[in-house]
Each structure stands twice: as C-alpha cells, then as structure tokens.
C-alpha positions as CSV (number, residue, x, y, z in Angstrom):
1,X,-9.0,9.8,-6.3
2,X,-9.6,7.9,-2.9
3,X,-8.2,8.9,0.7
4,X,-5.8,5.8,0.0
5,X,-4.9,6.3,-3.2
6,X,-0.7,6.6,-3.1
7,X,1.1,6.5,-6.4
8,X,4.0,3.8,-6.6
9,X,7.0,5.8,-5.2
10,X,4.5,7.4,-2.2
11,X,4.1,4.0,-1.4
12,X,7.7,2.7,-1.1
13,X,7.8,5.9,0.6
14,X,4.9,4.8,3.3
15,X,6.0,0.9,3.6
16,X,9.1,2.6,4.5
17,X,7.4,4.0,7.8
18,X,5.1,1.2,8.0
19,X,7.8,-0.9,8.6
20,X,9.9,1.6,10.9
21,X,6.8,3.9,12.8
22,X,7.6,5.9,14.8
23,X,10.2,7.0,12.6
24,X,12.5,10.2,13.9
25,X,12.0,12.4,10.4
26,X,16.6,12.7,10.4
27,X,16.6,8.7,10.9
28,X,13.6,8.9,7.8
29,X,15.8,11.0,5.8
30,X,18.3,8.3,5.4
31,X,16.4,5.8,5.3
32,X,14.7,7.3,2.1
33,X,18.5,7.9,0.7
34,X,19.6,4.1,0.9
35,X,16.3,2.8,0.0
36,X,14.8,5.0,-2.5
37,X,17.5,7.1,-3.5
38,X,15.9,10.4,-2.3
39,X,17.7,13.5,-1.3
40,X,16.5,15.2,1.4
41,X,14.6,17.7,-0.2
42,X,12.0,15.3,-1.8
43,X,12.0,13.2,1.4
44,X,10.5,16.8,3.0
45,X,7.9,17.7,0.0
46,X,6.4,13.9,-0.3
47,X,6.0,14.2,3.7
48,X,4.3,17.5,3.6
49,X,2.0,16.1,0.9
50,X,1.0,13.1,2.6
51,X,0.9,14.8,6.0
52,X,-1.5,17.2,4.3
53,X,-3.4,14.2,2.5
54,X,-3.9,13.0,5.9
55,X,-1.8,9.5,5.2
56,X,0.8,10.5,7.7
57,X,1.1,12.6,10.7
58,X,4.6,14.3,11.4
59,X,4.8,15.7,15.4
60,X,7.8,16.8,16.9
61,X,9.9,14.9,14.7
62,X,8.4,11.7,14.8
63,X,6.4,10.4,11.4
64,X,3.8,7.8,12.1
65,X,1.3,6.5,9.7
66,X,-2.9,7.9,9.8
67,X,-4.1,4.4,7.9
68,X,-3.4,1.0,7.6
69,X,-1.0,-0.5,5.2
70,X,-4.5,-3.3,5.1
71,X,-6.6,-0.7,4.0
72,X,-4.1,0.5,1.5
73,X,-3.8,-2.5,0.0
74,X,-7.5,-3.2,-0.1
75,X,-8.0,0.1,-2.0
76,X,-4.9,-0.5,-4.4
77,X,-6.3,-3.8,-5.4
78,X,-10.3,-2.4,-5.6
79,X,-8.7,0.0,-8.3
80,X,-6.5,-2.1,-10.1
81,X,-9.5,-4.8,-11.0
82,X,-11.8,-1.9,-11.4
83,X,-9.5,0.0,-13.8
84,X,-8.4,-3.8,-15.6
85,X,-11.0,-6.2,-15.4
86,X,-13.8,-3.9,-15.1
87,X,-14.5,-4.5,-11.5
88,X,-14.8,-8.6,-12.9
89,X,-13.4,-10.8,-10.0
90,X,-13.5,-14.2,-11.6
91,X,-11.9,-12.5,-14.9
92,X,-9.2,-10.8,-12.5
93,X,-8.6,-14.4,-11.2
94,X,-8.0,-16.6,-14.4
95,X,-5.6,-13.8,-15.3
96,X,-3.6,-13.6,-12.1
97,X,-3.8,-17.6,-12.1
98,X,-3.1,-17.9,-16.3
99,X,-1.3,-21.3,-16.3
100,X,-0.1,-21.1,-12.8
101,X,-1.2,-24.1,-10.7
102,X,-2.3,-23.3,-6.9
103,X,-1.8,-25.8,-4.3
104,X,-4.4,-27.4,-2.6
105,X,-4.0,-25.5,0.9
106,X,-4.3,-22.5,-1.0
107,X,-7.7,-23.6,-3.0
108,X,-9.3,-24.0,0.5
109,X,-7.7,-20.9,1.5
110,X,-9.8,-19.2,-1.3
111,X,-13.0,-21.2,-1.1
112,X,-13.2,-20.4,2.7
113,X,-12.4,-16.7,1.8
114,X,-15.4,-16.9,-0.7
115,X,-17.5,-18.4,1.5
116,X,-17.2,-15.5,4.2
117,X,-17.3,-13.1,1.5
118,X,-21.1,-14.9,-0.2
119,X,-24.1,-12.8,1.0
C-alpha cells in the first residue's frame, strides 16, 4: 500500500478539505454530515487515521492536507492500470476510449502529452 493510497470514502473525505483547507475541524464536522452523511464520531476516527497516515495534519483545530490532490490522483490512476490492464497503457486507453470518439483538440492534447512523456 502506497503513502497515497486512500480508499473511496477517505477520499470524498480528503476532496472535502482539498476543496475547503484550512478547514476548522467543528466547520469539517458538518461538512462531512451534509456531504457524506457522517456522524461525528467517524468524521474524528478517519481524521486520526489519516492524520496518523501522514495525509492530513490536524493543529489547533485547523485540518489542512500533507499531499497533493495531483499526486493522489497520479497514484490512484498508477494502481488502477496496474491492478486492470497490467500496467498496459495503450490497452488502458482503447478501453477508457471503447467507441467513444475524442475531438481533435483533445488528440493533440494527448500526442503533445506523449511526446513530453517519450524518452
């Protein structure tokens, strides 16, 4: 299991911050309530878990993240075509594309993001 490895509600739980840090833990609290549905009690025991994961950092009150939602997203997608595609990017690709055209901003989008990527 990787430093960035969240499971699906720990990472509603996280975007939540993301999109709120610094986040009084009171204000977080309801926040997890309307959103997620969580009483207050598992609000406080995914905190601890990710403060002691070092994902999030809770001082005086305030939560803030420790890493960036980027790098959690980089890691989330490494696994999922690891653990699906067997770490295949082009087979990863005609699956996410299926019969779904792309436009052709987007196709240049890719190629140029291929091109940085190309040792």
């Amino acid at each position: 299991m990787g430093p960035y490895k969240l499971f699906d509600a720990e990472y509603k739980f996280v975007s939540l911050i993301w999109e709120n840090e610094p986040v009084n833990s009171t204000e977080l609290v309801k926040l997890c309530l309307d959103r997620l549905g969580w009483k207050k009690s598992t609000t406080y025991t995914v905190l601890r878990k990710l403060c002691e994961r070092g994902i999030l950092q809770n001082q005086n009150a305030r939560v803030s993240t420790l890493i960036k939602r980027e790098d959690a997203q980089k890691y989330e997608s490494e696994a999922l075509i690891d653990k699906a595609f067997d770490g295949s990017l082009p087979q990863f690709l005609t699956a996410f594309l299926g019969n779904h055209k792309i436009t052709s901003k987007e196709a240049e989008q890719l190629k140029r993001i291929i091109e940085e990527a190309t040792e």
